[in-house]
N, C-alpha and C positions, 0 to 999 in steps of 0.2 A: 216404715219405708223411708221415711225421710229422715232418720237416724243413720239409716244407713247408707245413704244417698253423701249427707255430711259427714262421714266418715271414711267413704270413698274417697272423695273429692280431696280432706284432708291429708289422706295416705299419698295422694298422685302429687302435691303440691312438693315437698322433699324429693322426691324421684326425680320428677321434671330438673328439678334446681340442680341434684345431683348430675344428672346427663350432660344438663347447660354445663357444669363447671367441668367435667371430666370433658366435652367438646370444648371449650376455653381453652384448655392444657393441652390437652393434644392435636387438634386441628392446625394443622399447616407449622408444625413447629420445627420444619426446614424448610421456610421462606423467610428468607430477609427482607423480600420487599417485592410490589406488587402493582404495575402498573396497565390501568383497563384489563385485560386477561393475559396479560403474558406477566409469568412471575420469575423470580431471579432467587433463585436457590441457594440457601447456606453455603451448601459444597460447593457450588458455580462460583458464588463471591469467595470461598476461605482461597479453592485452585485459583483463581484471577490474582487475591491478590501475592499468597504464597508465592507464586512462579513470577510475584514482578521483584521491580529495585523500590517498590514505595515501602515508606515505614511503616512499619505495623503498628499502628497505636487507635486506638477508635474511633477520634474524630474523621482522620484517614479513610477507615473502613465505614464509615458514615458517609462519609464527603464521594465515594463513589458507587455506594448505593442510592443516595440523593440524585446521581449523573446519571445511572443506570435506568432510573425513571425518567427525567427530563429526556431522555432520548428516545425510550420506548414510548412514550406518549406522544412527543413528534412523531412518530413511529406511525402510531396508531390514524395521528391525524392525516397525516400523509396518505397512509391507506386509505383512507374515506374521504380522500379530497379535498379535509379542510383547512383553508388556509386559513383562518382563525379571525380574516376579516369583517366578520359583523362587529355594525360600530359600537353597541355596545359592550361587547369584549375588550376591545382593542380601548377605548377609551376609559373601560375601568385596567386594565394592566397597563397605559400609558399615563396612568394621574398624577407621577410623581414628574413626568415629564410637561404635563399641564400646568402643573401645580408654581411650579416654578416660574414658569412663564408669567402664568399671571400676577403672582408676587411682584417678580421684574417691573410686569408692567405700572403694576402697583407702586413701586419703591421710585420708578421714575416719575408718577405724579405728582407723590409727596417730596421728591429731591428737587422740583423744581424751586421751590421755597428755600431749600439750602444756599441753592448756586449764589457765587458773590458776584454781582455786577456793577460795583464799585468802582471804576477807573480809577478815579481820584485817589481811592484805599490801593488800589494795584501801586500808581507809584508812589506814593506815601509809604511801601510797605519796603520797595526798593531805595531809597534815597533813604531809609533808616537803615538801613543793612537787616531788617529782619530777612527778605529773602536775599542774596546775592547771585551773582553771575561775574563766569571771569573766564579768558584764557590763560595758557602758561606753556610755555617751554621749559622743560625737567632736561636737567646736566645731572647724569646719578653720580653720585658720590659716596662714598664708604663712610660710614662714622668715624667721626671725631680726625685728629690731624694727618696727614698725610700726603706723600708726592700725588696720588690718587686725586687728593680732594682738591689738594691748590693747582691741579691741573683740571679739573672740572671749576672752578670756580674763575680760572681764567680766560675759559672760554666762554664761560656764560657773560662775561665781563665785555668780552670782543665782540657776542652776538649780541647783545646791549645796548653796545654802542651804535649799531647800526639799524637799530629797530623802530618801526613806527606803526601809528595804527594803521596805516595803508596795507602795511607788509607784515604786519604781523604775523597770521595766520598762514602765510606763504612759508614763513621763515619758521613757524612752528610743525608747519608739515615736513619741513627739509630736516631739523634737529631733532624732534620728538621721536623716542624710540614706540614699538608696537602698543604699548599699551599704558604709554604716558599717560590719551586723555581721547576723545573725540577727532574726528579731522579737523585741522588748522585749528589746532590746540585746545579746543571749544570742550567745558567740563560744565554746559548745559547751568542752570537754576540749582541752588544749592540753600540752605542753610547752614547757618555757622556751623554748628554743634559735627554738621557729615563732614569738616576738611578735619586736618592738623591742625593744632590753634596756629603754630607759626602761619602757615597759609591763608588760613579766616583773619587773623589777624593784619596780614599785610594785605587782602583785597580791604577790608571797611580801611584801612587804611588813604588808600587811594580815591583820588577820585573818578566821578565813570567816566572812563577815555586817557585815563591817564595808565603808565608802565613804568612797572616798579625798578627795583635795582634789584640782584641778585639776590634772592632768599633763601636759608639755609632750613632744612627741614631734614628729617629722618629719611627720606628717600634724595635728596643731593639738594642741587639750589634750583630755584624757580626764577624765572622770570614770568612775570605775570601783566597781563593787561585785566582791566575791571569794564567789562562790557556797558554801555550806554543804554540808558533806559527804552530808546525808541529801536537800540539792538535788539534785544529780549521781553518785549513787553506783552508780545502774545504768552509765551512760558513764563511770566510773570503773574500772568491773568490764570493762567492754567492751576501753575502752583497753588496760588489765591484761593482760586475756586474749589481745591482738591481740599486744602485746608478747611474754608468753611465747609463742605459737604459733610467732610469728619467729624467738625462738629454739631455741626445739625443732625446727623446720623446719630450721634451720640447722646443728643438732646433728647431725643424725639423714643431713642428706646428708653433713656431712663423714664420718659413723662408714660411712656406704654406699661413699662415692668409696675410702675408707681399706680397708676391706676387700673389696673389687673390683680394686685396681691396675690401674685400666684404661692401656694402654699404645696411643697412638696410631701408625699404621703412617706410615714415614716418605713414603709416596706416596700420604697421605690425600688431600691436597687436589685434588690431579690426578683420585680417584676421584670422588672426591664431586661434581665438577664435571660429570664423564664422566654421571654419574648424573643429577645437575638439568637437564643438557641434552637426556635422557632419558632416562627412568625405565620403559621399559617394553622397553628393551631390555637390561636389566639385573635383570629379572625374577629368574632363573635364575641371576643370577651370583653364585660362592662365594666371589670375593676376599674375602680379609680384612682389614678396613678396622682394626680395634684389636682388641686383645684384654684380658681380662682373668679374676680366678682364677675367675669366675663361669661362663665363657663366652667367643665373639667375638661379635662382630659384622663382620656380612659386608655388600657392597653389596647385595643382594637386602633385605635387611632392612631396611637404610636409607632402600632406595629405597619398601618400605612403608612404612614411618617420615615420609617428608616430608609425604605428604596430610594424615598427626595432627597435625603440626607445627602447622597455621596455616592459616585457615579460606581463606585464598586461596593454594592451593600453588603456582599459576604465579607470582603476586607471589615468593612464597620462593624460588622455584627462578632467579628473572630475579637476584634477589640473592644469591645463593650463586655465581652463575657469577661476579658481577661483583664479589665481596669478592677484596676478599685473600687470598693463600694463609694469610698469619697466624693467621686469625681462624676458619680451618676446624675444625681439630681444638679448638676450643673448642666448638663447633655436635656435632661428633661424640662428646664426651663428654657434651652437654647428651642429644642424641639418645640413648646409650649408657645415660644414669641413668636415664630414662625407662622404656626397654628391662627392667629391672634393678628398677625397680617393678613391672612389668610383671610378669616372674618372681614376685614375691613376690606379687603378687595372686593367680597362677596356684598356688603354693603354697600360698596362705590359700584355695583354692576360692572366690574373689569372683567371682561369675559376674553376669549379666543376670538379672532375674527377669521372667516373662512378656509383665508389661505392659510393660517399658522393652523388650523386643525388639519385641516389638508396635507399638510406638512410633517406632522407629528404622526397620521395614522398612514403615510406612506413610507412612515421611518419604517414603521412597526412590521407592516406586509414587507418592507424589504429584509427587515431582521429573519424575519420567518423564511423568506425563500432563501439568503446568503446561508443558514444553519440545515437545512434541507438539503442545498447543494452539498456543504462540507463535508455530509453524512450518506451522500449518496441515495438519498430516498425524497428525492423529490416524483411528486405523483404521474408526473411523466414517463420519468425512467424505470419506475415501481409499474406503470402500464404497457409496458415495452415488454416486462418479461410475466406477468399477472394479468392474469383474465377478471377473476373474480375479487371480490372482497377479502373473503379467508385469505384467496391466495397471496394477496398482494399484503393483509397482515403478517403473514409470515416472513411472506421476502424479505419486509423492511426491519422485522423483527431479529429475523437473521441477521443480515446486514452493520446493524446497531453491537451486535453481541459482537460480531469481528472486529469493528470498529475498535469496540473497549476493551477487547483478545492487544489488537495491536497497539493501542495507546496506552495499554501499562507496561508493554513491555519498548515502549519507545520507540516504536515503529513509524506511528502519527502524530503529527501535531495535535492540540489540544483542539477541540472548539468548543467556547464559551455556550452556553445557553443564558442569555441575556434575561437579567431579575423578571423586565417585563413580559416576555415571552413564557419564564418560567412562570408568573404568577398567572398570566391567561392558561396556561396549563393547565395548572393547578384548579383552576377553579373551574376547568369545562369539562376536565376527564375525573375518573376513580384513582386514585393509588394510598399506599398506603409504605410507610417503614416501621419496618417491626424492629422495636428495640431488642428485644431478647436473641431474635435473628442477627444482631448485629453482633451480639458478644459471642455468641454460636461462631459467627463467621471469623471471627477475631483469633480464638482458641484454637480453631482448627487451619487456620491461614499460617499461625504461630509454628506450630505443630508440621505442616509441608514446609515451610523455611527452615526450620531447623532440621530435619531428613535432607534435603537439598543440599542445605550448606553441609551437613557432614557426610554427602556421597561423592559432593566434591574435594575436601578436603584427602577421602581416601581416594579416590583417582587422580591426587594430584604426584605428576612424576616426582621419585627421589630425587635427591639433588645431590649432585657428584661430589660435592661437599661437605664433609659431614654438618652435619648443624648440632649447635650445643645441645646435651640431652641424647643424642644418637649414638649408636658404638661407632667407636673410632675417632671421635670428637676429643678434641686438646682439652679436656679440665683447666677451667681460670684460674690463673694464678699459679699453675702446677709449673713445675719447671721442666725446661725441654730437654730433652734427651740428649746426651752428650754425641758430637760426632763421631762417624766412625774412622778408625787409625787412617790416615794418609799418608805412604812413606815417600810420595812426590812434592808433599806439604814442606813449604820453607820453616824451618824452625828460625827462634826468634832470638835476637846474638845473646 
């Protein structure tokens, strides 16, 4: 009995396996993609995108079955009323915008340390010429000799003569052409190296308050005054301070990168890419992209990491797939110091304080009701014409599919579904994109463009012209037919 019992058991175990794999293959294998219950069919996407002007190529056909869901999932939430505001939703899809913040707030703790509050060094720095300030009057003049240039140089000669520091910037507003320099001739805090040398050269030249003579340079002659310390000494403080900050910024990451050792994994770039290609299937993942004495960093991490990155993370992510492998693990310790600030905010207790969360999660409810209006299925006007649940899933569900009817073929403007919005999505509803769906939809979207374009081609009217290749068409290069006799024609003497 129990020989037979185990060899029952073994016979069903292959069967079972068999049915799972042959439902693997064939189950739903005309769905491209599938969001809560409403699914978006091979054939729906190949006609959608056949019958538009978008390129047919896969990223393409990816990129608006990616949309297709983002919509129907608002869709869905619409329907059921939800505006996605519990806070902890809202504040795990806004972390890249927290994130940031408290770094800021972080980076100006430790900047205060940079700032230079030197007076003494401010005009020390001015009476060396390392920073300068100057106005000028510009006379353009044409290269090298000319009636052009000795006539620009004798008028600079004439307004010269009559200039002081009273009147200078009066008399630089009356001469200076649109885009000489600042009002009343003022070309603000400068270092040498930003003029022409002729120019840098004739302000350290002078003294501050003194006006030069005519200076010749590749844009005509100057006349120049060299501003006075107690002229410019706040943008002298400014420059100062802008300068130490740089370096202390720059100090302060080398002593960070230096005591971190962060060590890149030698199969970064392949991850990182696995990642921008998507990031939400790598939610969870532990790899370890680099490591260092502080910590690692993992793909899951990273992949939260890109939305902080950069206010348009699909742009980021389309060029991280498309860099170089060279240039990755540079992106990964950029991302990694970040990280590593991050930490040390977390250790200083830099937190949000009431109003800036407040702030942030009113952006978020407003992103969601602004992309609800532009779709038409906000849950008001979804109750307006829907009694029930079902009903009003559908509505909206329709609604979404006209939308996307009209925006491939140009009909509507685009509207964005915002990273954060998309990722609270993502993580409170079901969906799914089937790759194999995609290239399904790709072949056969291929396949209606090409019938398209050649039933237009045959409806297109003849043209009363022959065209080369048509009967009746002049052969290149053949010679033309000789006229025919004219006995009213003048002969020639």
């Amino acid at each position: 009995m129990k020989r037979s019992l185990v060899l029952a058991f073994a016979v069903s175990v292959p069967l079972a396996a068999c049915d799972g794999f042959k439902e693997a293959m064939t189950a739903h294998v005309d769905v491209a993609a599938r969001a809560g219950s409403q699914e978006l069919s091979v054939t729906r996407l190949a006609e959608l995108l056949g019958a538009s002007k978008a390129p047919l190529r896969r990223d393409v056909v990816e990129t608006v079955a990616n949309m297709w869901v983002n919509y129907q999932l608002l869709a869905r939430a619409a329907a059921h009323d939800d505006s996605l505001n519990q806070p902890q939703v809202i504040d795990q899809a806004m972390w890249p915008a927290t994130t940031n913040t408290r770094i800021k707030k972080w980076y100006d703790v430790i900047a205060k340390n940079w700032a230079s509050t030197d007076t003494a060094g401010n005009a020390a720095a001015y009476a060396s010429g390392k920073i300068l300030s100057a106005r000028h009057i510009l006379f353009n003049a044409p290269p090298g000799n000319s009636p052009a240039a000795d006539s620009a140089l004798k008028k600079a000669q004439s307004v010269r003569a009559q200039l002081t520091s009273a009147n200078f910037a009066a008399m630089a507003t009356k001469y200076n052409g649109p885009n000489a320099a600042g009002p009343g001739g003022d070309l603000g805090v400068f270092t040498k190296d930003q003029m022409v040398p002729e120019f840098s050269n004739a302000v350290i030249a002078l003294k501050p308050g003194e006006i030069s003579q005519p200076i010749r340079s590749q844009y005509g002659y100057h006349v120049i005054r060299r501003s006075t310390y107690d002229e410019v000494k706040d943008q002298v403080a400014q420059t100062n301070n802008q300068s130490a900050t740089r370096v202390g910024e720059s100090t302060y990451v080398a002593k960070l990168d230096e005591a971190a050792k962060v060590q890149v994994k030698p199969n970064a770039a392949a991850v990182v890419k696995a990642i921008a290609a998507a990031p939400d299937a790598h939610k969870d993942d532990k790899t370890v992209i680099a490591t260092s004495t502080m910590g690692d960093l993992t793909a899951a991490r990273l992949a939260q990491w890109i939305p902080a990155f950069s206010p348009n993370s699909q742009q980021l992510r389309q060029q991280i797939q498309q860099a170089p492998d060279s240039l990755l693990p540079g992106f990964v310790k950029a991302v990694f110091r970040n990280d590593l600030l991050l930490r040390q905010a977390d250790s200083a207790k830099v937190g949000l304080d009431t109003a800036e969360t407040n702030e942030i999660r009113h952006a978020f409810v407003s992103m969601v009701a602004n992309t609800w209006s532009g779709l038409n299925i906000s849950p008001n006007r979804l109750a307006d014409s829907a009694k029930t649940v079902a009903e009003r899933e559908r509505l909206a569900a329709a609604r979404v599919d006209n939308y996307l009817d009209r925006l491939l073929t140009k009909d509507e403007q685009f509207i964005p579904v915002q990273p954060p919005l998309e990722s609270a999505l993502h993580s409170k509803y079901d969906y799914k994109v089937n790759e194999a769906g995609i290239d399904r939809a790709l072949e056969r979207a291929q396949r209606i463009r090409a019938v398209a374009d050649s039933t237009r081609a045959a409806q297109q009217p003849q043209s009363a012209v022959p065209l080369p290749g048509q009967p009746g068409a002049a052969t290149p290069n053949a010679p033309s037919p000789a006229p025919a006799p004219d006995s009213a024609a003048k002969k020639k003497p």
